[in-house]
C-alpha positions in Angstrom: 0.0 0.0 0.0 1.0 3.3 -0.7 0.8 6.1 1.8 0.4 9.2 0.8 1.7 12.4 2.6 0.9 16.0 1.4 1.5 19.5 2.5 -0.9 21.9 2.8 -2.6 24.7 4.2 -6.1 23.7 6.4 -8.2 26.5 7.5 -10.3 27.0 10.6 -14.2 26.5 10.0 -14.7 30.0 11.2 -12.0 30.8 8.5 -9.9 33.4 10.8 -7.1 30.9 11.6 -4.6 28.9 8.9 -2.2 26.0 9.5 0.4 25.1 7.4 1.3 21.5 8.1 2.1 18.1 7.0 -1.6 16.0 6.3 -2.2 12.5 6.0 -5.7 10.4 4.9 -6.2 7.3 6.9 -8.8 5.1 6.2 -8.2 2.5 8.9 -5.9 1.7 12.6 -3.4 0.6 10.0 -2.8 3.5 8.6 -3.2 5.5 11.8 -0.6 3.2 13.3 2.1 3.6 9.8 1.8 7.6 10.4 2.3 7.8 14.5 5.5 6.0 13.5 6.4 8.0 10.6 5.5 11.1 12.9 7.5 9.6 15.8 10.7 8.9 13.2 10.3 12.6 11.7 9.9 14.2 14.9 6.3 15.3 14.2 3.3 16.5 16.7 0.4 14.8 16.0 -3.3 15.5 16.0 -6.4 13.9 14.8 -8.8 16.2 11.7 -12.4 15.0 10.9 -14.9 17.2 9.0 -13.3 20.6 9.9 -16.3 22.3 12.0 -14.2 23.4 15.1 -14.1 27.3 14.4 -10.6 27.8 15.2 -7.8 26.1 16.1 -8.9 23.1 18.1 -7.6 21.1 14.9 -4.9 23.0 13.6 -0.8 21.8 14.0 1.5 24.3 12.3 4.1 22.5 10.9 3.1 19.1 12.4 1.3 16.3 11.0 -2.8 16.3 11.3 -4.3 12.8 10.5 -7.1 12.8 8.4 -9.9 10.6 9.8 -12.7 11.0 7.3 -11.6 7.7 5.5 -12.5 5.8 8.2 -16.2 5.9 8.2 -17.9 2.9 8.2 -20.8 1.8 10.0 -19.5 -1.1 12.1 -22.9 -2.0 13.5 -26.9 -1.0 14.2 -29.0 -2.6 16.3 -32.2 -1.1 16.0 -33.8 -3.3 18.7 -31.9 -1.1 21.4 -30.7 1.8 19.2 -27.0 0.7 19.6 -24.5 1.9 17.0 -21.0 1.4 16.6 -19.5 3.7 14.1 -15.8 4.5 12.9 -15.1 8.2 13.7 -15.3 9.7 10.3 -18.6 8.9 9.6 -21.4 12.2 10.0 -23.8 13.1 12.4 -26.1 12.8 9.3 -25.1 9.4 8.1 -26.3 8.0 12.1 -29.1 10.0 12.0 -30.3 8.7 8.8 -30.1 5.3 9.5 -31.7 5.3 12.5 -34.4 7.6 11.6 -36.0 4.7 9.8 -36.3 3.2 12.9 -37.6 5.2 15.2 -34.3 6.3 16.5 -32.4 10.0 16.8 -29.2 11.1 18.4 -29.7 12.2 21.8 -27.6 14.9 21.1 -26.6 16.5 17.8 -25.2 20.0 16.8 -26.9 22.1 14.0 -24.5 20.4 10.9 -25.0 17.0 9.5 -21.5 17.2 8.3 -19.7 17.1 12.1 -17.8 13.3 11.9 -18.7 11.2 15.1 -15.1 11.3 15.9 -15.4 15.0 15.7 -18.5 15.2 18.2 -17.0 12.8 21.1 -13.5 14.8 21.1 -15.0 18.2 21.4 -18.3 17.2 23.2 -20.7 19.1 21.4 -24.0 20.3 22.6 -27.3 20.3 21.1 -30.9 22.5 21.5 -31.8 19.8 24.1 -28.8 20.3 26.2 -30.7 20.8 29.5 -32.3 17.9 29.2 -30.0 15.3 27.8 -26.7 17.0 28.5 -23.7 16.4 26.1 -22.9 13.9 23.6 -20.5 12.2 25.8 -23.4 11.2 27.9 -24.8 9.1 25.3 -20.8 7.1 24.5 -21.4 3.7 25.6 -18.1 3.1 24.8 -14.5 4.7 22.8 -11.8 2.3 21.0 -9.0 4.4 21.1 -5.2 4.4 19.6 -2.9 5.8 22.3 1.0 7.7 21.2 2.3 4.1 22.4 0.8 2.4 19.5 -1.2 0.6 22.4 -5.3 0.4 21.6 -7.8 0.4 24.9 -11.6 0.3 25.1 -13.2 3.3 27.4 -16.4 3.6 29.0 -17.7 5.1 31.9 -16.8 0.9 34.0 -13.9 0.2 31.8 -10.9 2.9 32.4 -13.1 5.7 34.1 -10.8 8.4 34.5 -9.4 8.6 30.9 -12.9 7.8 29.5 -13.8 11.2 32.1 -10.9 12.8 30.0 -11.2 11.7 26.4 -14.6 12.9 25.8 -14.0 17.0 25.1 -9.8 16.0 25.1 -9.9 17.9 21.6 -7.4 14.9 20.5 -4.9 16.0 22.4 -4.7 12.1 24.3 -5.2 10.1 21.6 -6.7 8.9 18.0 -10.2 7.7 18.5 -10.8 4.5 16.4 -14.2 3.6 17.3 -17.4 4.7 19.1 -20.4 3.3 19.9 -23.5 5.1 20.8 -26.8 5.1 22.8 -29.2 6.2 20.4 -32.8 7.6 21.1 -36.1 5.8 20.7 -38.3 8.8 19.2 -42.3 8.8 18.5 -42.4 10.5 15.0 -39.8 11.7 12.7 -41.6 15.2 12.7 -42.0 18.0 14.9 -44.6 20.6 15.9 -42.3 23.7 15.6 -44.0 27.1 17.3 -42.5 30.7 18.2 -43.1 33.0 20.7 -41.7 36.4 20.7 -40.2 38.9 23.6 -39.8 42.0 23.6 -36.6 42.2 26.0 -33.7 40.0 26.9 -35.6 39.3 30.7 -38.9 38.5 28.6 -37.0 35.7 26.2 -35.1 34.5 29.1 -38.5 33.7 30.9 -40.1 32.0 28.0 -36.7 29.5 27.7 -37.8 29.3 31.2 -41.2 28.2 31.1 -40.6 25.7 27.8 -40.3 22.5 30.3 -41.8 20.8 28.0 -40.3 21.3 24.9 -38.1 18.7 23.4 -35.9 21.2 21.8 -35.1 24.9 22.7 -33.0 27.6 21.4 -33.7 31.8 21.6 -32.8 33.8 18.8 -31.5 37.7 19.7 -32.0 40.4 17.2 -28.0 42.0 17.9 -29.0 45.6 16.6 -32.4 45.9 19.4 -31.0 48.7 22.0 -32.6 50.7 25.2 -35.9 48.8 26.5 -35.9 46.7 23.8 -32.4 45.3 24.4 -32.0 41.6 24.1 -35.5 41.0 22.1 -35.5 37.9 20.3 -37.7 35.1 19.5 -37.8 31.4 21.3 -38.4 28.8 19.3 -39.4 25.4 20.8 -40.3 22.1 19.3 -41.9 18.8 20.0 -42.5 15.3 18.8 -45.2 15.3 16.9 -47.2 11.4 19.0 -47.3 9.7 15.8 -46.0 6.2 15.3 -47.4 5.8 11.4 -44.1 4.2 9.9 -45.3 4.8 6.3 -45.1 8.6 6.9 -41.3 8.6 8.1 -39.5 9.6 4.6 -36.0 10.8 4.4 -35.1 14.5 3.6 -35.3 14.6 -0.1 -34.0 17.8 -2.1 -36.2 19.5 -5.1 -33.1 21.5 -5.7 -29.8 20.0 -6.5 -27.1 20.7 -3.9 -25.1 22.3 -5.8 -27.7 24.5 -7.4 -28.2 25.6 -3.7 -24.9 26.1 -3.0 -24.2 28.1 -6.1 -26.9 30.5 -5.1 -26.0 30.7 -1.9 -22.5 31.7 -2.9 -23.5 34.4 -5.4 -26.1 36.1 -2.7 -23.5 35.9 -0.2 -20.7 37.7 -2.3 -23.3 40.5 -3.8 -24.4 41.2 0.2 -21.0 42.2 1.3 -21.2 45.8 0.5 -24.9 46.2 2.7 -24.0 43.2 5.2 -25.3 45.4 8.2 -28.0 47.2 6.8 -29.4 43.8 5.1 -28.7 42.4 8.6 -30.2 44.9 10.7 -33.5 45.4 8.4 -34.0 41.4 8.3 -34.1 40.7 12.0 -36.7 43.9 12.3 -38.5 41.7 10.1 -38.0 38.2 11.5 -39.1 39.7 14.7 -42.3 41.7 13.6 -43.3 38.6 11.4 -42.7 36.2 15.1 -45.4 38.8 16.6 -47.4 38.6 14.2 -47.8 35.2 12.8 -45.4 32.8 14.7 -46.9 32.9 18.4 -50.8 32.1 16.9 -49.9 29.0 15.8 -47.0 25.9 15.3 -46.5 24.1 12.3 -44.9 20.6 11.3 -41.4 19.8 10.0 -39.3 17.0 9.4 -36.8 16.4 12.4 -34.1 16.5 9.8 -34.5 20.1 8.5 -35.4 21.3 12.3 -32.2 19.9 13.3 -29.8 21.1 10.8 -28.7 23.5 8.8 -28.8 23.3 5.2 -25.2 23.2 3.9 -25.8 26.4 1.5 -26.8 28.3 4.5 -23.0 27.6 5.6 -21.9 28.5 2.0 -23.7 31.9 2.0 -22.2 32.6 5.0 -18.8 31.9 4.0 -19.2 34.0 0.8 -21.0 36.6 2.7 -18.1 37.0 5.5 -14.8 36.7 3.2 -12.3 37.2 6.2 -14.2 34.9 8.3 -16.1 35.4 12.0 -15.2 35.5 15.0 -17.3 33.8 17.5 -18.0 34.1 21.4 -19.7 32.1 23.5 -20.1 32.8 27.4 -21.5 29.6 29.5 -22.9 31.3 32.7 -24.9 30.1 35.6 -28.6 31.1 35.6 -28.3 33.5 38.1 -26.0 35.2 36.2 -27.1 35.7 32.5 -29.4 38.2 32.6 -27.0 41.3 33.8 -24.0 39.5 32.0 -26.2 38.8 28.6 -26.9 42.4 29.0 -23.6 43.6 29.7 -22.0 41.7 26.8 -24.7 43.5 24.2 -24.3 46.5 25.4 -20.0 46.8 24.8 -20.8 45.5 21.5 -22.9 47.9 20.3 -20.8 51.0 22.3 -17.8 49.4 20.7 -19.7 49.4 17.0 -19.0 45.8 16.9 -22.8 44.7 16.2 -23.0 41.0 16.3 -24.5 39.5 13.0 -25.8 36.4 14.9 -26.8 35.9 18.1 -28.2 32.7 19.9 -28.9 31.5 23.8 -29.4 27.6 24.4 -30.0 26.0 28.2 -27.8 23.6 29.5 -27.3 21.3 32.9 -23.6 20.6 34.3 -21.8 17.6 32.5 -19.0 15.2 34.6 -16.4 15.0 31.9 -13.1 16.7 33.0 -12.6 19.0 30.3 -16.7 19.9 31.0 -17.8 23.8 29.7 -21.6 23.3 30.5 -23.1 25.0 33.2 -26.6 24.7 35.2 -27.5 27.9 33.3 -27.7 29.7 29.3 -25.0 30.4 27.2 -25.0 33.6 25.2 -23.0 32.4 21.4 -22.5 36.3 19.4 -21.2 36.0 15.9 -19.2 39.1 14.7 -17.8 39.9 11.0 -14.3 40.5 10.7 -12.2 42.7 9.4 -8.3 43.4 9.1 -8.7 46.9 10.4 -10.5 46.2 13.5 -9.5 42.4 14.6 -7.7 43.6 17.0 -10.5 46.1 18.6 -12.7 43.1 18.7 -10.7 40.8 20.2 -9.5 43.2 22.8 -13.4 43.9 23.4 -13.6 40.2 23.8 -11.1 39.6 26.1 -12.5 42.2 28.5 -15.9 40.3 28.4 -13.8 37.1 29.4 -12.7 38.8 32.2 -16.7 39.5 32.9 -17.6 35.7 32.2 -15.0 34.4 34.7 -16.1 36.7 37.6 -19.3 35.3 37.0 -18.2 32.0 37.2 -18.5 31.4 33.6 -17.0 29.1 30.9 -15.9 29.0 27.5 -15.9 26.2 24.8 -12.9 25.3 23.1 -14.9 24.3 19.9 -15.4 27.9 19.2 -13.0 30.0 21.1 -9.8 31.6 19.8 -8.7 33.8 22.8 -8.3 32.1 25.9 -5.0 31.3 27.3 -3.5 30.0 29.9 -4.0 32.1 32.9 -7.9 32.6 31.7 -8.5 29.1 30.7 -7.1 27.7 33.9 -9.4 30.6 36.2 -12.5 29.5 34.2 -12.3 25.8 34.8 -9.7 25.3 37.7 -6.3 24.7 38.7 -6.9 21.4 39.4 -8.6 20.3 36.5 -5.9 21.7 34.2 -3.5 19.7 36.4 -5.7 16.8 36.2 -5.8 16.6 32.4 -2.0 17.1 31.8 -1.2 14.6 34.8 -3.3 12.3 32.5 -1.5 13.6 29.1 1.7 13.1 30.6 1.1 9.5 31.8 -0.6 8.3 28.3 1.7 10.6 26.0 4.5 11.3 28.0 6.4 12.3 24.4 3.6 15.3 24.4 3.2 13.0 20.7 -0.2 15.0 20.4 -0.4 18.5 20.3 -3.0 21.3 18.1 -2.4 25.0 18.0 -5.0 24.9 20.6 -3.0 23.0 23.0 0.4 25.6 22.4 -2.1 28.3 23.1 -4.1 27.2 26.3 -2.2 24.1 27.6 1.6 24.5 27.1 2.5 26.7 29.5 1.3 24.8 32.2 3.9 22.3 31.7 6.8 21.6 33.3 9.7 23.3 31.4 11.5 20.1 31.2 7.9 18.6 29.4 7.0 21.2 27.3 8.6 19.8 24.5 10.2 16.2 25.0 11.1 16.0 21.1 11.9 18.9 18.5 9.9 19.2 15.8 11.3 19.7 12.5 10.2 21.9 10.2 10.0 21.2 6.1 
């Protein structure tokens, strides 16, 4: 077999950040196992790559070798009796969901794009509009095959090796090359939803209907970004439930009247002709998303397919690409409940005294997860979305940094899917001292060679080290 290595430069989904760096496809353990010992002979750091949807650096390694895993996608097993599935890591979020669908079975927990690999989902513990009630995806991991830096493989699970199982999930790679997971799918009543709207007029007015939405089965608040004085922090809530329908002859499959790349084509040419009016289109739309929720969208629900209430249409991700040529830059606070209000508020209010209006602006629920590396809070998290550009990065991230400082007080966290600006000192008074120390005592033990390593892990993680750890092995540079 031949085995192929290129160089190449990978971008960040959020497409602010870009790696140059060795790359390698692997489509089984054999080929992980041929390039941790290339790597090891060329004095490479190593991290895992699936889909690309981490918004910055999470799965970037200048100059080091990132492993491709998005050859390794096969379905391994389905039992559709108990809604078991073992999967490698590179297949999608979409490719489970549609196979179990058929079923009567749905990922507990899912974020917003089909195209997020399994491995991808399990390394940064993503989050879903459920996450209140069913927590994070690591909840729902039965079990991890993993490939350690010693070429050794272990099974994890919450009975079988606790503590690294505890680290793994959310590790961002930085322990080890997930091989296999299998996963505790969800026994669901219909393949549709009732979806309904409810509008507020304030921040305190949305954060009382997320609230009172017990019920729902999923939950996520939308905030206009441009709303100021009384009406600062209006937004619409938008809930949905099963529909109680078990008629198996009415379960079809998303199917597309459009061809994809018909979609994507017109996605990418609105985008591009937006640019110049990006704000004003922005501003004028979510006056009229929000007059059109108090209007229409609190009178009555409607149905949709589980599918297309659960994820985003890949043009959508297109016209935003096209639309924001220099990329985003996201932010996204985790704060207790007792907190968000004032914070929420705070936060809004320096971003439109600063002139940095966020473009896109959402607040999800969540409950407290037991992994180590855990971000989710009893509490909301606030996610803004800002354009960039080259003149006034570094106002923005400055701006950001401050409301950091506001998040920690708080007793905040951040998630390290979609951050680019914590560091050391910050990342270790969000989460602890001792769970920084508890991760790197595990790193250190299982990759004493620091083998795997991400820009991430220079950025937040390095500096904690010992000096005489930091870097047991010199990379070299091509």
């Amino acid at each position: 077999m031949t085995h192929l290595w290129e160089q190449g430069n990978v971008v960040s989904w959020s497409r602010t950040q870009r790696s140059h760096c060795y790359i390698f496809k692997a489509n089984d353990i054999a080929d992980l196992t041929y390039a941790m010992a290339m790597a090891r002979t060329k004095g490479l750091s190593v991290i895992p790559h699936g889909a690309g949807h981490s918004y910055t650096d999470a799965a970037l390694n200048s100059e080091g070798l990132l492993i491709d895993t998005t050859g390794m996608h096969r379905i391994l097993s389905w039992d559709a009796e108990q809604g078991i599935m073992q999967v490698e890591p590179g297949v999608t979020i979409g490719e489970v969901a549609r196979l179990a669908l058929a079923d009567c079975w749905w990922p507990a927990i899912t974020p917003s794009t089909a195209e997020a690999t399994i491995g991808g989902c399990v390394a940064m513990n993503v989050n879903g509009k459920n996450a209140w009630k069913y927590g994070s995806f690591g909840e729902h991991v039965l079990s991890l095959t993993v490939l350690l830096a010693s070429g050794q493989t272990l099974t994890l699970s919450p009975t079988n090796h606790p503590e690294l199982f505890r680290a793994f999930v959310g590790s961002a790679g930085l322990l080890g090359i997930i091989t296999s997971v299998t996963l505790q799918l969800q026994r669901i009543p219909s393949a549709y939803v009732d979806v309904r709207l409810r509008s507020a007029t304030s921040l305190n007015e949305l954060l009382q209907i997320l609230g009172e939405e017990q019920a729902a089965d999923f939950l996520e608040g939308w905030v206009d970004g441009f709303a100021r004085g009384d009406q600062l922090g209006r937004g619409i809530a938008t809930s949905a439930l099963y529909r109680a329908t078990s008629n198996r002859a009415r379960w079809p499959l998303p199917a597309l009247s459009i061809p994809e790349q018909l979609k994507q084509d017109i996605a990418r040419c609105s985008g591009t002709l937006g640019r110049p009016v990006l704000k004003e289109t922005v501003r004028s739309a979510n006056k009229a998303m929000y007059c059109w929720s108090k209007w229409w969208g609190s009178k009555r629900s409607w149905q949709q397919s589980l599918f297309h209430a659960t994820y985003y249409a890949p043009a959508m991700f297109t016209g935003y690409q096209a639309l924001l040529p220099q990329g985003a830059e996201t932010f996204q606070a985790f704060v207790p409940y007792t907190q968000a209000e004032v914070l929420f508020k705070e936060m809004l209010q320096r971003s439109q005294a600063n002139n940095f209006i966020p473009l896109w602006c959402t607040i999800k629920r969540h409950r407290q997860d037991s992994f180590l590396l855990g971000y989710q809070l009893d509490g909301y998290s606030l996610e803004l979305n800002y354009q960039v550009a080259s003149r006034t990065i570094q106002q923005l991230r400055g701006m950001l940094q401050g409301l950091m400082e506001l998040v920690i007080a708080a007793g905040g966290r951040f998630y390290l899917a979609k951050d680019s600006l914590l560091t050391n000192r910050l990342y270790r008074r969000s989460i602890g001292d001792q769970t920084v120390e508890a991760f790197l005592k595990l790193k250190q033990f299982y990759d004493p060679e620091m083998r795997f390593q991400s820009n991430l892990f220079h950025r937040v993680f390095q500096a904690s080290l010992p000096a005489t750890n930091e870097l047991c092995y010199a990379r070299e540079r091509r």
